[in-house]
C-alpha positions in Angstrom: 0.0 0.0 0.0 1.5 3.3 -0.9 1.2 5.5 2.2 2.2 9.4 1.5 4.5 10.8 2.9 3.6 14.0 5.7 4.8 17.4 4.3 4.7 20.2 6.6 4.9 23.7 5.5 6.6 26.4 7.3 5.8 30.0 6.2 7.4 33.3 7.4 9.4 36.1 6.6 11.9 36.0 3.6 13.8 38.7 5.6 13.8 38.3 8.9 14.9 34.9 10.1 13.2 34.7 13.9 15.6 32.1 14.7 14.9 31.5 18.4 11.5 30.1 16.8 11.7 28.5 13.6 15.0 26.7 14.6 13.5 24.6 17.4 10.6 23.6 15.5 12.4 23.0 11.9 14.4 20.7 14.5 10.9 18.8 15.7 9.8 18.3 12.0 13.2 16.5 11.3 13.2 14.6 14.2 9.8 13.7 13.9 10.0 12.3 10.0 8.4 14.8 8.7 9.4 16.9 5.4 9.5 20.3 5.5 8.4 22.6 3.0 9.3 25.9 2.5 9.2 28.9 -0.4 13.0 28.4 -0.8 14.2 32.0 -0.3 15.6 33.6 2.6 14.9 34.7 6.2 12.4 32.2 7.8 12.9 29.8 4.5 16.2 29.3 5.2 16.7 29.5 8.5 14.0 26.5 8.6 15.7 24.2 6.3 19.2 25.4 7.4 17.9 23.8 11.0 16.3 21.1 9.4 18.8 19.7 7.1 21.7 19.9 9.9 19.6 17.1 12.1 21.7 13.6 12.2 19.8 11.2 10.8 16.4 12.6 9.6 14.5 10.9 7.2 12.4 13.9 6.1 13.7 16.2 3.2 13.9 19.7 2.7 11.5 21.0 -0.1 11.4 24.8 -1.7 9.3 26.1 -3.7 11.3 28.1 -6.2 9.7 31.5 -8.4 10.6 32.1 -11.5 9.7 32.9 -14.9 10.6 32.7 -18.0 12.3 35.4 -19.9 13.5 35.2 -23.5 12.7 31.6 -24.0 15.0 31.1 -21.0 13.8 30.7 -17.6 15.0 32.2 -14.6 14.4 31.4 -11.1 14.1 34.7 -8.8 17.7 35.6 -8.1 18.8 33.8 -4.8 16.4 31.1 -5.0 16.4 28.1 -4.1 18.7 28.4 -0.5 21.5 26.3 -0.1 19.4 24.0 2.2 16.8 23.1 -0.3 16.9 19.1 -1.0 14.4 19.2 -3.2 13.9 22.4 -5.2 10.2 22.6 -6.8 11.0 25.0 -10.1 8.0 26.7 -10.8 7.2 29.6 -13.8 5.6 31.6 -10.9 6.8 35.2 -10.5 4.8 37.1 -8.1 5.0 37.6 -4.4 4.3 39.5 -1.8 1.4 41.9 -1.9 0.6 39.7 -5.2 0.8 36.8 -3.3 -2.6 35.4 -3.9 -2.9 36.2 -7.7 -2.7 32.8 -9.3 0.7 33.6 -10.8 2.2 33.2 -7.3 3.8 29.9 -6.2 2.2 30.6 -2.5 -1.1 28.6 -3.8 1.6 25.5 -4.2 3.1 26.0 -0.8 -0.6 26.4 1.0 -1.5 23.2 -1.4 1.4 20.7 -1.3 1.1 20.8 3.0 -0.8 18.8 4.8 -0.3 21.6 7.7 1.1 25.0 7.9 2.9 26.8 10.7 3.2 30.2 9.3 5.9 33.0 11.4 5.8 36.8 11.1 6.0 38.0 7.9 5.2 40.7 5.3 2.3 40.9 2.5 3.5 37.5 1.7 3.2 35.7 4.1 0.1 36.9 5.1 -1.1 36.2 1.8 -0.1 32.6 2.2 -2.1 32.4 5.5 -5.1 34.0 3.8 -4.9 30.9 0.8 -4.8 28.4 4.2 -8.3 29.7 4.9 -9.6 29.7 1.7 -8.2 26.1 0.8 -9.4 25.0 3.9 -5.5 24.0 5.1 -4.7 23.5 8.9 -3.0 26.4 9.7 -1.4 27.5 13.0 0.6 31.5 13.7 3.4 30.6 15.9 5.6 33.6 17.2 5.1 37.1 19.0 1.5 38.0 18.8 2.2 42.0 17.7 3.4 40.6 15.0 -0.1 38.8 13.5 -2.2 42.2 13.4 -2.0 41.8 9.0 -3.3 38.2 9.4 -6.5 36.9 9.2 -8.2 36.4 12.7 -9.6 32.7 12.3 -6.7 31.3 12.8 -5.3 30.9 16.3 -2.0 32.1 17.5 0.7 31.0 19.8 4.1 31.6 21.5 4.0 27.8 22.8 6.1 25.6 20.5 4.7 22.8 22.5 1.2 23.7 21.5 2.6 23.8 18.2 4.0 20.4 17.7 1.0 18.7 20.2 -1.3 20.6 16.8 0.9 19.4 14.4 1.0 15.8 16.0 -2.9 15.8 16.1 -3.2 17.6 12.9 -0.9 15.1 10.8 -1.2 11.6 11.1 
């Protein structure tokens, strides 16, 4: 019987890196068997699968979900993309980002989509964008970090500092 395997996506900043939470929980993903799933770039991307790759013996694997587009017959993914942690670099013609994030050129509707959960940081437009496709694609979805930093972000979706309520949701979410 084929059995799939558990893909969970974590979502923040491509700036910012809020390290004292995304690196103990990229950690719990690996250690738990999970694979991660992330939009590739910087800040919370890579901070995520930076943590997660460096974890002895995980059988998860790092997935990013690279923009680009093509350009003179040639494509091009965004300049920087995918971080050097990505395993498993998803290459994509999507260009937009950010505010744009839920127009269907944007390769946020295949990080929402290709999750069976999300934990989604702080972040910009982007981000919140992404959280805003969790609703609408009816995605279990979870805002882990400081809560100043979730006024942007829809109000369904509960927030919390605990990373033990985190991976106790994640562990009941994703079986």
């Amino acid at each position: 019987m084929l059995q799939r395997r558990k893909v969970i996506g974590v979502l923040g900043s491509g700036r910012d890196e809020y390290r004292e939470w995304v690196v103990p929980l990229a950690r719990w993903i690996a250690e738990h068997g999970y694979d991660l799933l992330t939009g590739a770039g910087e800040g919370v991307m890579r901070a995520a699968a930076e943590a997660f790759v460096a974890v002895p013996g995980r059988r998860g694997v790092s997935i990013g979900i690279v923009p680009g587009e093509l350009v003179d017959g040639v494509y091009r993914p965004k300049p920087g993309y995918p971080n050097p942690s990505v395993e498993l670099p998803v290459f994509t013609h999507l260009p937009l980002s950010g505010a744009q994030g839920q127009e269907l050129m944007s390769r946020n509707h295949l990080n929402v989509l290709s999750s069976h959960a999300l934990v989604v940081l702080p972040g910009g437009a982007g981000t919140a964008s992404e959280a805003a496709l969790a609703l609408r694609y009816h995605k279990p979805t979870l805002l882990f970090g400081p809560e100043r930093e979730f006024r942007r972000f829809p109000e369904q979706i509960e927030r919390t500092g605990s990373l033990e309520r985190v991976c106790d949701w994640l562990l009941d979410t994703v079986r």
